[in-house]
C-alpha positions as a Markdown table, in Angstrom:
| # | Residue | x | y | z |
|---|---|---|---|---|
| 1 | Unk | 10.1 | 16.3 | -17.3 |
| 2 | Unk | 10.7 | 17.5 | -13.2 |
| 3 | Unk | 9.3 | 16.2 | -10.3 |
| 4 | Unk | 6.7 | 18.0 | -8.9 |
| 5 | Unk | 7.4 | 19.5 | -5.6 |
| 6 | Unk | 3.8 | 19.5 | -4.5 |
| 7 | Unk | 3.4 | 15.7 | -4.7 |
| 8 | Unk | 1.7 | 14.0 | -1.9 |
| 9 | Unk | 2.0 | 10.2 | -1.8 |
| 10 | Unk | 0.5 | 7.6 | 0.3 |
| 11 | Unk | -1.3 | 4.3 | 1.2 |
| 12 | Unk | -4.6 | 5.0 | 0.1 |
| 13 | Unk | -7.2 | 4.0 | 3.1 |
| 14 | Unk | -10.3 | 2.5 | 1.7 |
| 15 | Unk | -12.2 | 3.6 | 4.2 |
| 16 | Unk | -11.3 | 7.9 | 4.6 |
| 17 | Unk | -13.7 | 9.2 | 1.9 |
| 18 | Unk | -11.5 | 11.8 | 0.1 |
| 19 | Unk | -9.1 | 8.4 | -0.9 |
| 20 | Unk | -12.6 | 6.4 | -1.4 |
| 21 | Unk | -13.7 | 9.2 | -3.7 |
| 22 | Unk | -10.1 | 10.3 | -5.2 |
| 23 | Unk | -9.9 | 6.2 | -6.2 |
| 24 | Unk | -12.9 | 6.0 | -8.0 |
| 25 | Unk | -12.8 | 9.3 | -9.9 |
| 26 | Unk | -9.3 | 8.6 | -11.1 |
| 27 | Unk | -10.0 | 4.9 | -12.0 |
| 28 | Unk | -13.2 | 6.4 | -14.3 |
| 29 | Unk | -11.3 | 8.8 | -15.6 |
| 30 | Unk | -8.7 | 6.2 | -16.9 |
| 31 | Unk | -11.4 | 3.6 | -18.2 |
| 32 | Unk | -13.3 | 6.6 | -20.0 |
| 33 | Unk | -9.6 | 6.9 | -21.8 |
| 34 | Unk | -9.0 | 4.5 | -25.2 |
| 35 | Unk | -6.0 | 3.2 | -23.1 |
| 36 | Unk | -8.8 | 2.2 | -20.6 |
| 37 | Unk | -11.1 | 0.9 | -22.8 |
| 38 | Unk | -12.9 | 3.8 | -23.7 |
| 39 | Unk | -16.0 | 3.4 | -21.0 |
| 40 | Unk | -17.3 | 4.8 | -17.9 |
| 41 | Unk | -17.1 | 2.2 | -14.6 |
| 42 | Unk | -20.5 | 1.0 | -14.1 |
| 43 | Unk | -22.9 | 3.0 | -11.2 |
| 44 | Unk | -22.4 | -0.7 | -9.3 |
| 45 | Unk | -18.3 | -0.3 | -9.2 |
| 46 | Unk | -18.4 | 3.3 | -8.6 |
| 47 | Unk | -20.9 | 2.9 | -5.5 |
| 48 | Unk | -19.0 | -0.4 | -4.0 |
| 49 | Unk | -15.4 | -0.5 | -5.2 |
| 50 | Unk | -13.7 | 0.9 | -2.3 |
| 51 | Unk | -15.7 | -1.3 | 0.0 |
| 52 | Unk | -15.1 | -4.4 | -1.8 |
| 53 | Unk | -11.0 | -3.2 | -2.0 |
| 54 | Unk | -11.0 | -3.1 | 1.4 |
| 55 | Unk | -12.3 | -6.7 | 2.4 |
| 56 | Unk | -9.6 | -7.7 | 0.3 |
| 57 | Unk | -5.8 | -7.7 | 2.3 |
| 58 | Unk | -3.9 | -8.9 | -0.6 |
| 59 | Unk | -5.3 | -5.5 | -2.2 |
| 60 | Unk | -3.2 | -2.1 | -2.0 |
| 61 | Unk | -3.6 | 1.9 | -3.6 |
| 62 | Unk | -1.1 | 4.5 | -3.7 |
| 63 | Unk | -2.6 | 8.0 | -4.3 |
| 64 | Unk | -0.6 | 10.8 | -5.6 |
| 65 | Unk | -2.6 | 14.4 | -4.5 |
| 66 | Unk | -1.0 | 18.1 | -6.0 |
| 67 | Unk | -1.2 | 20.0 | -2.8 |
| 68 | Unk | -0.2 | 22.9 | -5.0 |
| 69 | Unk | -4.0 | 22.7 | -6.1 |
| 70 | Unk | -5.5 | 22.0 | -3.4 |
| 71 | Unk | -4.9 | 18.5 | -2.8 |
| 72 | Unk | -6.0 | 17.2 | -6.2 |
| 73 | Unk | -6.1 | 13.8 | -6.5 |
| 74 | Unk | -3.8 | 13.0 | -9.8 |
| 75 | Unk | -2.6 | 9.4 | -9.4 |
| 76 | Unk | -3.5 | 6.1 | -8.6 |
| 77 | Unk | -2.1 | 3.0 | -8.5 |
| 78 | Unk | -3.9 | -0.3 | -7.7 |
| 79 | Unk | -1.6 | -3.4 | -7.0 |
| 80 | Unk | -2.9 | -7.6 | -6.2 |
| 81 | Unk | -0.7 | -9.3 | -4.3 |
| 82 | Unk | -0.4 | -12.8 | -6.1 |
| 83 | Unk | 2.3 | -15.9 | -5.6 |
| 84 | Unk | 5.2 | -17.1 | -7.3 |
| 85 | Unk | 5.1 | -20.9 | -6.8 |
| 86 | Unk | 8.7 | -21.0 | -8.4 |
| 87 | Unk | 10.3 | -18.8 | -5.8 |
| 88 | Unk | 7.6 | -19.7 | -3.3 |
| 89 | Unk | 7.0 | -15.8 | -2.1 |
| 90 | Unk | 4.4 | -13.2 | -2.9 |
| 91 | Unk | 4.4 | -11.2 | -5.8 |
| 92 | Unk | 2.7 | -7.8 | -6.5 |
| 93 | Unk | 0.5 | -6.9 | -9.4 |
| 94 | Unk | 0.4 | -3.2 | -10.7 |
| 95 | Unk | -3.2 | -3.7 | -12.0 |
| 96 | Unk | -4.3 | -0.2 | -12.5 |
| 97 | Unk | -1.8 | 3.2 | -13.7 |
| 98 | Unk | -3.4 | 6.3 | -13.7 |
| 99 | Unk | -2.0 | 9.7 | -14.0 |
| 100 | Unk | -4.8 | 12.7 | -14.5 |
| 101 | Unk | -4.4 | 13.8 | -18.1 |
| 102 | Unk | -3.3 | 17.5 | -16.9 |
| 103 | Unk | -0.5 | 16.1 | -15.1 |
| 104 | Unk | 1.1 | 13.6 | -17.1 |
| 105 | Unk | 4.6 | 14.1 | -18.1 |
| 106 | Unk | 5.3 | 15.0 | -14.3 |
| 107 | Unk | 7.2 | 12.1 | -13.5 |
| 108 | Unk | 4.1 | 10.7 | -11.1 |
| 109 | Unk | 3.6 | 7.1 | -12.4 |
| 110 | Unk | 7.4 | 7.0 | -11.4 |
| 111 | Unk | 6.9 | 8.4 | -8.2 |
| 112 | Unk | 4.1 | 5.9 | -7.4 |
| 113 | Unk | 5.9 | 3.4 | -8.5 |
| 114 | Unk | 8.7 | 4.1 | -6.1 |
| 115 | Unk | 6.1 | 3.7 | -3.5 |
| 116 | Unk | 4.7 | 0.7 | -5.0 |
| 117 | Unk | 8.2 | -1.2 | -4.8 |
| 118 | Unk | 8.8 | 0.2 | -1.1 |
| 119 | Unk | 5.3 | -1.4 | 0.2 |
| 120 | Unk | 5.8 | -4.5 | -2.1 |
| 121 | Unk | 9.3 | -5.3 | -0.8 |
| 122 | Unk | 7.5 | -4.6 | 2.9 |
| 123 | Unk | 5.5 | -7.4 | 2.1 |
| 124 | Unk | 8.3 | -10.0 | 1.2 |
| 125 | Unk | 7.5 | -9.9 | -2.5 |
| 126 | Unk | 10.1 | -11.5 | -4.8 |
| 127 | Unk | 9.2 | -9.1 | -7.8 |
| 128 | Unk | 6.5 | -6.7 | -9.6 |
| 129 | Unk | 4.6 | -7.8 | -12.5 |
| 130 | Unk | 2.3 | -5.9 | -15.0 |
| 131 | Unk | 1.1 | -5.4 | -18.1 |
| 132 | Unk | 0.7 | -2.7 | -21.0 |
| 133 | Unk | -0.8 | -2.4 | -24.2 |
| 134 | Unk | 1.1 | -2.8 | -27.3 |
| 135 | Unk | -0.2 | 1.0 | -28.7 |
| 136 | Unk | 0.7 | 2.7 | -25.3 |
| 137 | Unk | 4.4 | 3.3 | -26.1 |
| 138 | Unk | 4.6 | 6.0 | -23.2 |
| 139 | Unk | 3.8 | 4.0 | -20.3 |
| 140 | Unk | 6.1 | 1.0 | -22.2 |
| 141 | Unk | 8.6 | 3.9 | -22.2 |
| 142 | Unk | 8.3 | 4.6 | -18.5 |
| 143 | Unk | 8.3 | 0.9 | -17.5 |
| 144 | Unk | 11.6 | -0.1 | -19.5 |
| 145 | Unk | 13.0 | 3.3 | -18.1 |
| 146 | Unk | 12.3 | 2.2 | -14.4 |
| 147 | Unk | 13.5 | -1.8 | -14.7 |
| 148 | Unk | 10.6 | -4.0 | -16.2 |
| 149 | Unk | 11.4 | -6.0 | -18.9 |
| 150 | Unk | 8.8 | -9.1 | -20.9 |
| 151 | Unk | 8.7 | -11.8 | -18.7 |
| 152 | Unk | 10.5 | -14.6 | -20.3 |
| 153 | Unk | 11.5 | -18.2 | -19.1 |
| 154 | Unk | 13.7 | -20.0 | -21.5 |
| 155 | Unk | 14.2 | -17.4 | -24.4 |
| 156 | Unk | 14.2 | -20.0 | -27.0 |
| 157 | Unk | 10.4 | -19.8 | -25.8 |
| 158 | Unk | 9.7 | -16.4 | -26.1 |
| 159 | Unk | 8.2 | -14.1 | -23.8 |
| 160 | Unk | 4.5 | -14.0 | -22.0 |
| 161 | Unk | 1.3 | -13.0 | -23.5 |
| 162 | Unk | -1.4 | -11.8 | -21.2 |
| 163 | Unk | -4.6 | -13.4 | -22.2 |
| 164 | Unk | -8.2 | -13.2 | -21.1 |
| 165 | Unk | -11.4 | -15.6 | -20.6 |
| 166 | Unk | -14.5 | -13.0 | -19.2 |
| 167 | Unk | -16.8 | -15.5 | -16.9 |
């Protein structure tokens, strides 16, 4: 695994149409993948997500672009800043990973990452969170490798399940 020389990271901006388009390619590529659920985003989120990203400030993207090939866009990164009642600061959600398929094993998702810390410590967050399926031991991998661990409490509680209710 290197680092790719060519790697161009930054702040996505919601509203410059090569990020706008970049965002919403990458993000349909991942949820077309099984670790993404295995369908296409919807014509409705694919015509209004970056608009309705941008109304949001407690909303941030990184974008990683290969300027080796012509500035493709092969990483994302899409982070919610939430609150920790118990240290009474922000916290910052990784909600979305994406590396493109041909350029995984690059050392990107680290990169962003990186990026993603440096913007949430900006912000006065007190930690990252995130979460990653059981069956996607790479990006598990990766996390460990980088300092995430299961969020616990009290161990004699065990650690946190991430759980759903669709409305």
């Amino acid at each position: 695994m290197s680092h790719s020389p060519n790697l161009r990271l930054c702040r996505a901006d919601y509203t410059n149409p090569i990020h706008a388009s970049a965002l919403v390619g990458l993000l349909d590529a991942y949820a077309q993948d099984p670790t993404g659920g295995a369908e296409p985003l919807s014509d409705f989120t694919k015509a209004n997500l970056p608009v309705a990203l941008q109304a949001r400030p407690t909303i941030f993207s990184v974008l990683a672009f290969d300027d080796a090939h012509a500035g493709l866009p092969v990483g994302l990164v899409n982070c919610i800043e939430g609150f920790s009642t118990f240290a009474c600061q922000p916290l910052v959600n990784i909600h979305d990973v994406v590396v493109a398929a041909s350029h995984r094993g690059q050392r990107i998702a680290e990169q962003m990452l990186a990026l993603v810390e440096q913007l949430a410590r900006e912000r006065g967050a007190c930690k990252l969170t995130l979460e990653v399926l059981s069956g996607n031991a790479p990006a598990a991998k990766l996390y460990r490798r980088i300092g995430f661990d299961n969020y616990q409490l009290e161990p004699s509680m065990g650690h946190a399940q991430f759980m759903q209710k669709w409305l």
